[in-house]
C-alpha positions as CSV (number, residue, x, y, z in Angstrom):
1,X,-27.0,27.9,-2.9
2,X,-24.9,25.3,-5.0
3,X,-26.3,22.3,-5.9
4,X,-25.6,18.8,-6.5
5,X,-25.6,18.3,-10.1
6,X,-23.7,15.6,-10.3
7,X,-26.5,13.2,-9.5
8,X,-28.8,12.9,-12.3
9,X,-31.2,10.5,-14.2
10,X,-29.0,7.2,-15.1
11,X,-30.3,7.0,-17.7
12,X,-29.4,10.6,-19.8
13,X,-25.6,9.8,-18.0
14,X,-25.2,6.9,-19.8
15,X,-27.4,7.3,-23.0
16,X,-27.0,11.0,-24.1
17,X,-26.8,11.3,-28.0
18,X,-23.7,14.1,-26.9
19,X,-21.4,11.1,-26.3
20,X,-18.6,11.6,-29.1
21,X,-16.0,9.3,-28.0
22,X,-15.9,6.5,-26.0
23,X,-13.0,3.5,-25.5
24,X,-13.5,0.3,-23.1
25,X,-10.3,-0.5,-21.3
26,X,-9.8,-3.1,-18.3
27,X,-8.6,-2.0,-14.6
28,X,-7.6,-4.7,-12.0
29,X,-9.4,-1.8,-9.5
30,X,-12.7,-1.4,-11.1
31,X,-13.3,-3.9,-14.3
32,X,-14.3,-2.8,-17.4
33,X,-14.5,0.8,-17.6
34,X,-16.0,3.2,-20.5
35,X,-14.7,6.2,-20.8
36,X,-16.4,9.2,-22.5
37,X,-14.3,11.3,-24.8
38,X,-16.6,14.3,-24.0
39,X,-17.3,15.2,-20.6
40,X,-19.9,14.1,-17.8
41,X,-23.7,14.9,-19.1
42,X,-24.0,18.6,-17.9
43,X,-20.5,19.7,-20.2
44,X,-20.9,17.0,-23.4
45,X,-24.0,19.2,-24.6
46,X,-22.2,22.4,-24.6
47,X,-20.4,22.9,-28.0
48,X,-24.0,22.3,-29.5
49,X,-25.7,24.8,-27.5
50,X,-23.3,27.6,-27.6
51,X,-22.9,26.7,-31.7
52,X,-26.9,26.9,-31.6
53,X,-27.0,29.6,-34.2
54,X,-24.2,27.5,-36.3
55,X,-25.0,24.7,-38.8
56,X,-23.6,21.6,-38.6
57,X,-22.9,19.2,-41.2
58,X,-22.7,15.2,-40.9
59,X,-19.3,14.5,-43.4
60,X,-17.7,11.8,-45.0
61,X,-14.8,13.0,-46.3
62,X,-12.9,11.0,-48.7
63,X,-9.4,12.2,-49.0
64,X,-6.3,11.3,-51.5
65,X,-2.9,13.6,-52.3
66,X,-5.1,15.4,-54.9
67,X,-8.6,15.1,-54.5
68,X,-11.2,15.6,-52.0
69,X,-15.4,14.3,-52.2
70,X,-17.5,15.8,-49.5
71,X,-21.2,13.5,-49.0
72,X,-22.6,16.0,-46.2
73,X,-26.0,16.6,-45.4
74,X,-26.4,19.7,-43.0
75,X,-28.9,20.3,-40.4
76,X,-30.1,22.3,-37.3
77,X,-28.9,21.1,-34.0
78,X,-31.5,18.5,-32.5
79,X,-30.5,18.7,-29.6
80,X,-31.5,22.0,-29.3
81,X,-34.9,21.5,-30.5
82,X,-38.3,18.7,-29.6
83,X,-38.2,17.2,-32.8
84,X,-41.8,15.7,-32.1
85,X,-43.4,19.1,-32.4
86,X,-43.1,20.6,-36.1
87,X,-41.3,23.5,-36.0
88,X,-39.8,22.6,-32.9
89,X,-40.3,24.7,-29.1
90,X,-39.0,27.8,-27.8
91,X,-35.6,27.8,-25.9
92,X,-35.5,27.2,-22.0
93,X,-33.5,30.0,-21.0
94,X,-34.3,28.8,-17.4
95,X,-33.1,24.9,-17.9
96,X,-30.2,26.6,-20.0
97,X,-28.6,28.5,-17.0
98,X,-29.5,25.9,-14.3
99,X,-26.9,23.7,-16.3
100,X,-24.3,26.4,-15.1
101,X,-24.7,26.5,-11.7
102,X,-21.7,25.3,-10.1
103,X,-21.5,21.8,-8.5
104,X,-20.4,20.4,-5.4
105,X,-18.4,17.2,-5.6
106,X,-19.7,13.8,-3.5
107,X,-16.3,12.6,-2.5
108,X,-18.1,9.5,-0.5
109,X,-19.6,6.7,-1.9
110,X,-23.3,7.0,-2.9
111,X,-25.4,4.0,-3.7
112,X,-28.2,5.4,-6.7
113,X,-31.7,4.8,-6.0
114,X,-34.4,3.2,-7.9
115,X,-35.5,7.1,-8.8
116,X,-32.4,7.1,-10.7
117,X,-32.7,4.0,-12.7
118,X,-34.9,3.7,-15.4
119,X,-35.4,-0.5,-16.4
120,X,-32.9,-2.8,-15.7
121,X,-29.1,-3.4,-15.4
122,X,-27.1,-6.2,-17.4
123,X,-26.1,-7.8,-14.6
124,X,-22.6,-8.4,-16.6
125,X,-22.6,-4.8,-17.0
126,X,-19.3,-4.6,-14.2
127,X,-17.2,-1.6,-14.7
128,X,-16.5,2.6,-13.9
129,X,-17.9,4.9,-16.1
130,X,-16.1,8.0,-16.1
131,X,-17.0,11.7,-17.0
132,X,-15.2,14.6,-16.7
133,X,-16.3,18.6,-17.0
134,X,-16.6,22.1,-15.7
135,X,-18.1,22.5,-12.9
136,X,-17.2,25.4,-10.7
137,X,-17.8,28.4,-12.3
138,X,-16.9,31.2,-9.4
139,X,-14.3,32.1,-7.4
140,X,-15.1,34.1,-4.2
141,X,-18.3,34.6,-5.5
142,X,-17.5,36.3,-8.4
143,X,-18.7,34.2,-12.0
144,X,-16.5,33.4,-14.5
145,X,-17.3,35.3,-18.5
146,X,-16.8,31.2,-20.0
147,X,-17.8,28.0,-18.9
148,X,-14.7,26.6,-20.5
149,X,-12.7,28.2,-17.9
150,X,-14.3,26.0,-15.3
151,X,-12.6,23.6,-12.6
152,X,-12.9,19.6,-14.0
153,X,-15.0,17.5,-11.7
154,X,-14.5,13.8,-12.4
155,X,-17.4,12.0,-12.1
156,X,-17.0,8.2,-11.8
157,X,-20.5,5.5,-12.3
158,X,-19.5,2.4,-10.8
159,X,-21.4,-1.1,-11.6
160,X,-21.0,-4.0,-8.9
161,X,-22.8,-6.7,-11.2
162,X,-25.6,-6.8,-9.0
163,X,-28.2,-4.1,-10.1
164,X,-27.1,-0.7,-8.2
165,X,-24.6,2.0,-8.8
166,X,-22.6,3.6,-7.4
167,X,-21.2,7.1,-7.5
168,X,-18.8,9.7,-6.6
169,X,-17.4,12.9,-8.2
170,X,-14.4,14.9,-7.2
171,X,-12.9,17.9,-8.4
172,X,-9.4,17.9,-9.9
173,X,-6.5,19.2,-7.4
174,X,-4.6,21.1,-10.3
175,X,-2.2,23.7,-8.7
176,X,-4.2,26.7,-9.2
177,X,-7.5,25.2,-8.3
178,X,-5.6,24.4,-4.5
179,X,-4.3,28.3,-5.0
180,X,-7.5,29.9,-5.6
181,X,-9.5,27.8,-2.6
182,X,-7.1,28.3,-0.4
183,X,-7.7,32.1,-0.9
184,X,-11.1,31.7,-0.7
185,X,-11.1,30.1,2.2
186,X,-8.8,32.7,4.2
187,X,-11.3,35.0,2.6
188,X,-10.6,36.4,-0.7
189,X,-13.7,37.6,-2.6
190,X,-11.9,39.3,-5.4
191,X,-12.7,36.6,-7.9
192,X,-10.2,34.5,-10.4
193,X,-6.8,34.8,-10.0
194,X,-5.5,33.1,-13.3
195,X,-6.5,34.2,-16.7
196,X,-8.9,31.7,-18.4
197,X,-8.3,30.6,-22.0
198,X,-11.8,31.3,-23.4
199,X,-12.8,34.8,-21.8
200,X,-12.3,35.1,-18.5
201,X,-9.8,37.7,-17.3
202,X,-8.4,38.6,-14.2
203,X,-10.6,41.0,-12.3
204,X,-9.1,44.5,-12.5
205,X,-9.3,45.5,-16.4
206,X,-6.5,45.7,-18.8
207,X,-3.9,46.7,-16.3
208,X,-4.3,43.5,-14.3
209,X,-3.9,41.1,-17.3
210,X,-0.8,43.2,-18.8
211,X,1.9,41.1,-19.1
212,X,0.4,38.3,-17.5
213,X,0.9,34.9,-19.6
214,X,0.2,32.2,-17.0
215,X,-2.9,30.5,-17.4
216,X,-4.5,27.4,-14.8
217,X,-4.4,24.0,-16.0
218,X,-8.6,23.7,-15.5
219,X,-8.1,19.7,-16.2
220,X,-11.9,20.1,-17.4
221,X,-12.2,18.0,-21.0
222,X,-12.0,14.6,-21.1
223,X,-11.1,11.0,-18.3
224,X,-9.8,8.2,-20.1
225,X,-8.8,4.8,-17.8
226,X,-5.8,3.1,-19.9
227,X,-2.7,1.1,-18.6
228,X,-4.3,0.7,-15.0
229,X,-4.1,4.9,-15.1
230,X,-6.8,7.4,-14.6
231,X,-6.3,10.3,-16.4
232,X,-7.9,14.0,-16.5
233,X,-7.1,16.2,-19.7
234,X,-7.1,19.2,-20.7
235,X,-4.9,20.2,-24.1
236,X,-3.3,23.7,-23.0
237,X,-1.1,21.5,-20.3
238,X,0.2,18.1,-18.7
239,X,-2.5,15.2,-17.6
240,X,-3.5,14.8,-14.3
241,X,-3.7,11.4,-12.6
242,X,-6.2,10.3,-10.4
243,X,-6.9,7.0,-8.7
244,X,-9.2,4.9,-10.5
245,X,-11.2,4.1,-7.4
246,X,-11.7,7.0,-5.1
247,X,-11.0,9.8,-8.1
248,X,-8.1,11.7,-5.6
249,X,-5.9,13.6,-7.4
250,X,-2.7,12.7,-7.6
251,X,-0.6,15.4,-10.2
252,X,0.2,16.5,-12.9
253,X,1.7,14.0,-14.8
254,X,4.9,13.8,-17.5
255,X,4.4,10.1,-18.5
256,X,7.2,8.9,-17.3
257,X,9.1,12.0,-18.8
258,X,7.5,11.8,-22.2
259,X,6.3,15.0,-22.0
260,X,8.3,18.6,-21.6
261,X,7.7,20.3,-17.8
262,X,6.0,22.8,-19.6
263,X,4.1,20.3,-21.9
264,X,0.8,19.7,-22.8
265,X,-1.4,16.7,-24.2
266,X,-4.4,16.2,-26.1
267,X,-8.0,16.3,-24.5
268,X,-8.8,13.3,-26.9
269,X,-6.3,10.9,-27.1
270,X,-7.2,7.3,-29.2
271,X,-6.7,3.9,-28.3
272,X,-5.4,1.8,-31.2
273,X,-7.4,-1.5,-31.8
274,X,-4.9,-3.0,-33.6
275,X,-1.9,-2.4,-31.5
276,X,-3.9,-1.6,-28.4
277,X,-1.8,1.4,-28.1
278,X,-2.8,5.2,-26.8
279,X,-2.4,7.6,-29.5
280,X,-2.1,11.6,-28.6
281,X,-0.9,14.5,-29.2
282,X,0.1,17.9,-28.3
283,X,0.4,21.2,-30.8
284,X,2.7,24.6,-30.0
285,X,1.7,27.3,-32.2
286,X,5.1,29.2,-32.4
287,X,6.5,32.4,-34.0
288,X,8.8,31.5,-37.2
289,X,9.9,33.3,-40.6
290,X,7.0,34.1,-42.6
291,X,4.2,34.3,-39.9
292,X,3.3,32.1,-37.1
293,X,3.7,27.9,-37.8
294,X,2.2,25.0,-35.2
295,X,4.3,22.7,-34.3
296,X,2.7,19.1,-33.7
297,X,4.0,16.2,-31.7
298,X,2.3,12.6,-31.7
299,X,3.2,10.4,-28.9
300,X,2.2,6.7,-28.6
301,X,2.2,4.4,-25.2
302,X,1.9,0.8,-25.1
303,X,-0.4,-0.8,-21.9
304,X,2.6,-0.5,-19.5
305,X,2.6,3.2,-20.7
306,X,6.4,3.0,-22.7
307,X,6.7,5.4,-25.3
308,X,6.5,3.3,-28.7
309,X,7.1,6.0,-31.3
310,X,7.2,9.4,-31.7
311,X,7.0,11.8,-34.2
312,X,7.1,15.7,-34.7
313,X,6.0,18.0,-38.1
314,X,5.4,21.9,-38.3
315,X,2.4,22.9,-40.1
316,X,2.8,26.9,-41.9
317,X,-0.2,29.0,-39.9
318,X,-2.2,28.7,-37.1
319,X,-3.6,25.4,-36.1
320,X,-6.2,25.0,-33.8
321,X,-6.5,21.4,-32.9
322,X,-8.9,20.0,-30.4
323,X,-9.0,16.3,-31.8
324,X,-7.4,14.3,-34.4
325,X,-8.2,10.9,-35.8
326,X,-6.2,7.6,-36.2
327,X,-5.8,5.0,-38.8
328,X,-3.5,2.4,-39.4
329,X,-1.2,4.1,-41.7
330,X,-2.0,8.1,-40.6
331,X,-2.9,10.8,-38.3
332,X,-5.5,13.1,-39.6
333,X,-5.9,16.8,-38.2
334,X,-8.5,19.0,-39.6
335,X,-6.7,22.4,-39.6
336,X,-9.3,25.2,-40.4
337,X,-8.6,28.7,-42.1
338,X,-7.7,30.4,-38.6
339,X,-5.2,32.9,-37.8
340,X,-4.2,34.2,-33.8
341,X,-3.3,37.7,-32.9
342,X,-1.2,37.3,-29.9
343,X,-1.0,41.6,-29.4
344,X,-4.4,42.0,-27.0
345,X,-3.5,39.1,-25.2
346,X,-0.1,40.4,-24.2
347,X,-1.7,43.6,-23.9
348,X,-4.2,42.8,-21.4
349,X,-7.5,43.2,-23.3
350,X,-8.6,39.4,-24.7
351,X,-7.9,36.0,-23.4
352,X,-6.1,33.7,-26.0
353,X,-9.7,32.2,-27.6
354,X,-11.1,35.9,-28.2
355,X,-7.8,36.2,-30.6
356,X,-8.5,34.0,-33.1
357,X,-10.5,34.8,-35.8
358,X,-11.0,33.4,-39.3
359,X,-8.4,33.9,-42.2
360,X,-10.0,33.7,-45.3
361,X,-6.8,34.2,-47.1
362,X,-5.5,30.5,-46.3
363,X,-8.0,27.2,-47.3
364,X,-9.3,24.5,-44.2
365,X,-7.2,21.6,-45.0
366,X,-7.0,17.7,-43.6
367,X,-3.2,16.8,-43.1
368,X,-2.7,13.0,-43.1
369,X,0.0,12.6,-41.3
370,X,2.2,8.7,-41.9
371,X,2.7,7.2,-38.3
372,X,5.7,6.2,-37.9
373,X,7.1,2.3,-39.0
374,X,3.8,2.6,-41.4
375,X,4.5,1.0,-45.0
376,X,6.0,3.8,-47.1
377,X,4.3,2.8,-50.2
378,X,0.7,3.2,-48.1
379,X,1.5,6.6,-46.3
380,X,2.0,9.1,-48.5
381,X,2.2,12.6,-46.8
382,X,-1.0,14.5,-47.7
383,X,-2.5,18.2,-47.0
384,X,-5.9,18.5,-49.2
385,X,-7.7,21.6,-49.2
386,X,-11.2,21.8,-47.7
387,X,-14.1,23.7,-50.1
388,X,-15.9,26.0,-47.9
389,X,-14.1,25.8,-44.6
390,X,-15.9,25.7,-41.9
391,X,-14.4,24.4,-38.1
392,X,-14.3,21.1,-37.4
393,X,-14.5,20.5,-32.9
394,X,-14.7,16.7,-33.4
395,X,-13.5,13.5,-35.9
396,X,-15.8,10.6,-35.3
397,X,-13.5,8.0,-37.3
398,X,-11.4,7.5,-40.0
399,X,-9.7,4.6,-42.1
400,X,-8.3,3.4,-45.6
401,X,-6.3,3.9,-47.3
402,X,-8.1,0.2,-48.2
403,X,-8.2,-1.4,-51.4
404,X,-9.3,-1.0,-54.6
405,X,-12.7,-1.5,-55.5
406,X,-16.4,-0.1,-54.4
407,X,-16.3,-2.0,-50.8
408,X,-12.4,-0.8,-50.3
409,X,-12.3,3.0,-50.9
410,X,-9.4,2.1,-53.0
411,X,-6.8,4.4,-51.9
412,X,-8.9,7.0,-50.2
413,X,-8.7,7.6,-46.8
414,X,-12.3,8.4,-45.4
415,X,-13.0,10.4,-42.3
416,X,-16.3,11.2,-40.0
417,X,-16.8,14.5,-38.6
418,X,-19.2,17.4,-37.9
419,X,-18.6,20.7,-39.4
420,X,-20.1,23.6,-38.4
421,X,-19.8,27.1,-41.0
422,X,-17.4,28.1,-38.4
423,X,-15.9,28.7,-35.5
424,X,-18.3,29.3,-32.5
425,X,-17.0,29.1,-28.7
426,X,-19.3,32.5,-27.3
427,X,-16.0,34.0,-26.9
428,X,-16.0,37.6,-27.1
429,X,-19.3,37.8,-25.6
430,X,-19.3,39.2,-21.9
431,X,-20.5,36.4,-20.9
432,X,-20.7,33.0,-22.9
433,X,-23.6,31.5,-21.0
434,X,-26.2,34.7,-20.0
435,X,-25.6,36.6,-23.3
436,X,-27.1,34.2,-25.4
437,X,-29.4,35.3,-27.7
438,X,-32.4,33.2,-27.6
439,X,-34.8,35.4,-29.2
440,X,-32.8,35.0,-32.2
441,X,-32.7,31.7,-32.7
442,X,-35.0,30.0,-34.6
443,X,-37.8,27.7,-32.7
């Protein structure tokens, strides 16, 4: 039996340490509303706990054209362990795969209880909070091999003013989510029928995933509310816009033609203070002479969602980018020593995220990036190689170049992010969530 795990304790909703990005923007339909960079509760703990056997480190990276100072301290992942019990407690595998258990969206409005409320409200607390995961994980009864690869439900945490809250959650109408429900329900039991990115396959071996390059849109990582404009994200294709009150889908979206038919957009776009502009982007690794390049495109909308600039750069290897950072003068990708073998994913035998593996023959770099109509002499072009490598899911924040002095930074440009020693998604595993090795783990 499914279960309703959208509904959970206010309180871990709104306050979960997981939370890695949020931006406060104002809808005529709804208020204020705070949208989380990561996904609802359930999905914003997951790149911890399937990194559990990874370090992480906590870095401020200060970064010039030749120079690079790295002030990290690394630790275990608390959220992973009761850090008021030395030596922490052994893993939940129980509580670990109830959090996979697929959901089943609450398309009316529900008014939370008391039992869901711990305290008191501001009362000028007035707003939708939005979340957005994975949360179907079958099709026709058959599981999915990655959580990843799971349908986005958009969650949405609405506060009158007056105490209560109110809630609703509905999955995202992408094109192959209608597809495969509709041939569940004329009664198809034969499991996905699109190739996930992360490790699912088509059911059927090899032979059925030959040749087969289209993949669902699973609209599954991130809501952000700007411009009066709900939108759910996922980076491997085009946005899809929901309205901001009821959380029906309604497409896939090419901002106004911003965006190729084929296009894609980041999962974590930013929201300029200074300009009050949306910043994103989209990547393309493509096939060129001397091995495979990325191309990168940045894209930046004012409020009535107008393309202001625009700029494109191609970056030699493999680049895989799920987030960037903003300042005033740059963007900043973290680009880690990665390479992608396309040959079992044409073949059949891996989904696109079991083909990339680490390339110690190239060095992690951070590529600043000059936004376009920046001041030439404060935007210098830079790509500064990163000692011990490492993957980087995640920039908290970034500025400078400031000036001189030991409150400026001079003309460093600092950035926040958590490293882990590399690249962990569970891919490769026959199945990301039960094959988990807990006993392994430390306590």
């Amino acid at each position: 039996m499914r279960t309703n795990r959208g509904i959970w304790c206010l309180a871990a909703a709104l306050c979960s340490s997981t939370i890695l990005q949020a931006t406060l923007a104002f809808s005529p339909l709804s208020g204020f509303g705070l949208q989380a960079g990561r996904s609802y509760f359930r999905k914003s703990s997951t790149n911890s706990r399937l990194s559990a056997d990874a370090k992480y480190t906590l870095i401020e990276m200060r970064a010039s054209a030749a120079s690079w100072v790295d002030t990290s301290r690394t630790e275990r992942g608390p959220s992973l362990m009761n850090s008021d019990v030395e030596g922490g407690v052994p893993w939940d595998r129980n509580a670990w795969l109830e959090g996979w258990r697929s959901a089943e969206e609450v398309p009316e409005c529900q008014n939370l209880g008391p039992e869901c409320i711990e305290g008191e409200l501001p009362r000028d607390m007035v707003g939708t909070f939005y979340r957005n995961g994975p949360g179907l994980f079958e099709v026709g009864g058959v599981g999915l091999k990655h959580p990843w690869d799971g349908d986005g439900l958009v969650a949405g945490f609405s506060f009158p003013g007056d105490g209560s809250v109110l809630f609703r959650s509905r999955f995202v109408r992408t094109a192959g989510y209608l597809k495969e429900q509709r041939a569940v329900k004329a009664g198809w039991t034969g499991g996905n029928l699109y190739r996930g990115t992360f490790g699912t396959q088509k059911p059927g071996g090899w032979l059925a995933n030959f040749g087969v390059l289209e993949s669902k849109n699973v609209a599954n990582t991130a809501a952000v509310h700007y411009g009066g404009r709900l939108l759910a994200l996922w980076e491997g294709g085009l946005p899809h816009e929901l309205d901001p009150a009821g959380l029906q889908t309604v497409g896939a979206t090419r901002l106004g033609g911003t965006l190729p038919r084929d296009g894609r957009f980041t999962a974590h776009p930013r929201i300029d203070s200074n300009t009050g502009r949306l910043v994103g982007f989209a990547s393309y690794p493509e096939p060129g002479l001397g091995g495979l390049k990325t191309r990168v495109v940045f894209y930046e909308y004012g409020p009535d969602w107008a393309l202001e600039a625009k700029k494109e750069v191609t970056l030699e290897g493999f680049g895989f980018f799920h987030d960037f950072a903003v300042t005033e003068t740059h963007y900043i990708l973290y680009k880690a020593s990665l390479s992608f073998d396309p040959v079992p994913f044409l073949l059949g035998f891996k989904s696109p995220g079991e083909c990339i593996a680490e390339d110690s023959s190239r060095p992690s770099q951070l590529h600043l990036i000059p936004r376009p109509g920046a001041p030439a002499g404060a935007a210098a072009a830079a790509a500064v190689d990163v000692p011990g490598g490492g993957f980087v899911f995640h920039l908290a924040n970034a500025f400078g170049p400031g000036p001189a002095g030991p409150e400026g930074g001079g003309g460093d440009v600092v950035v926040d992010v958590v490293r882990t020693d590399r690249l962990e998604t569970g891919a490769g595993k026959e199945n990301a969530v039960l094959d988990v090795d807990f006993d392994s783990l430390p306590p």
